[in-house]
C-alpha positions, 0 to 999 in steps of 0.5 A, a space after each residue: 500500500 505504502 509503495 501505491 501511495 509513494 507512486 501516486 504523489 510521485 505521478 501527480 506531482 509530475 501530471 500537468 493538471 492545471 496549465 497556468 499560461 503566463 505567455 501565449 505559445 506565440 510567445 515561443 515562436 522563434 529560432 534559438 541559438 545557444 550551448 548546454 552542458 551535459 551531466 551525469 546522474 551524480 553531476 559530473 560534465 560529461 559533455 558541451 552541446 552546441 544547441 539549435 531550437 525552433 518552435 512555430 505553427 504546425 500543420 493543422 493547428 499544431 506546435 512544431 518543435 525542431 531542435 538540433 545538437 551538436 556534441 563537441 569534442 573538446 570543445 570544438 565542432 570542427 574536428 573527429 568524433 562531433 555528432 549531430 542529432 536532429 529531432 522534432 515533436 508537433 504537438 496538439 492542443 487537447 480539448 481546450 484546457 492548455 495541455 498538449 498532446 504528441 500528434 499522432 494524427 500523420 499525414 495524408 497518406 500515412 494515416 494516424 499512429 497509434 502510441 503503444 506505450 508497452 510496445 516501446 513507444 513514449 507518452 508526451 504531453 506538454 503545458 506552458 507554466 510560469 513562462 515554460 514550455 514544458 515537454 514530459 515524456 515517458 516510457 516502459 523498459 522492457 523489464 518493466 521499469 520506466 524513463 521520465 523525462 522532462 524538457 523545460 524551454 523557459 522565457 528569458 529576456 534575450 532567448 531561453 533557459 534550457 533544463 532537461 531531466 531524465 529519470 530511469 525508475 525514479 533514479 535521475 540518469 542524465 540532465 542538461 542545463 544551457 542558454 539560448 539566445 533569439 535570432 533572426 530566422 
């Protein structure tokens, strides 16, 4: 009983029930240049990204999400051993209480995709709260256990603030903190 109860308040401190938007999506739209730094679970460096993030209108009434990064090496982008990731996410208001959910609607002639949660794939939703716009994700381990993620992308003056959490069974795994600045696009 005790452990159901620990889950319980673990889970609704994560649930976005409530979506106290201080800024319009709008506010976001734009294209982000800046670095992060990435740590392991006991806070140690363990990399430098150069980071790209753009968020706009999307098909059908959708957020779209692209960000890149590029991991130095040393440092530096222009020698051996960089690599470049490049993801995105759309996203759909859902019914109107200021959650989103993954668009899983696909194209024309692609058809909807189903989200199989216990088939590997990932559950996202996302909130704007306190001038962020927070992305959770979570997924089930073939053995059973899970990965919680959360990626906050925080207004600031000049661009965002950037602070990514990932969590393997309640245990934080990896995280990143970095600063964007707006540019033009």
């Amino acid at each position: 009983m005790t452990r159901r109860l620990i889950l319980a308040v673990f889970l609704v401190g994560w649930l976005p029930f409530t979506a106290l938007a201080d800024e319009p999506i709008e506010a976001f739209y734009g294209v982000y240049v800046g670095s992060a730094e990435v740590f392991d679970g006991d806070g140690n460096v363990v990399e430098e990204r150069d980071l790209e993030i753009e968020i706009g209108a999307g098909e059908r009434g959708a957020i779209h999400i692209r960000w890149s990064n590029v991991t130095l090496v040393d440092g530096r982008r222009d020698v051996p051993g960089v690599e470049w990731r490049l993801q995105h996410l759309s996203m759909v208001p859902r019914r109107g209480d200021g959650l989103f959910i993954e668009d899983t609607r696909g194209s024309l002639f692609s058809g909807r995709r189903d989200i199989e949660v216990m088939g590997g794939d990932a559950l996202r939703w996302g909130r704007i709260q306190d001038n962020s716009l927070d992305i959770f994700a979570m997924g089930v381990l073939d053995d059973g256990g899970y990965v919680l993620q959360s990626y906050a992308r925080r207004l600031t003056d000049i661009g965002l603030e950037i602070e990514f959490r990932a969590y393997r069974n309640g245990n934080l795994i990896r995280s990143i903190l970095g600063q964007t600045v707006r540019v033009d696009g």
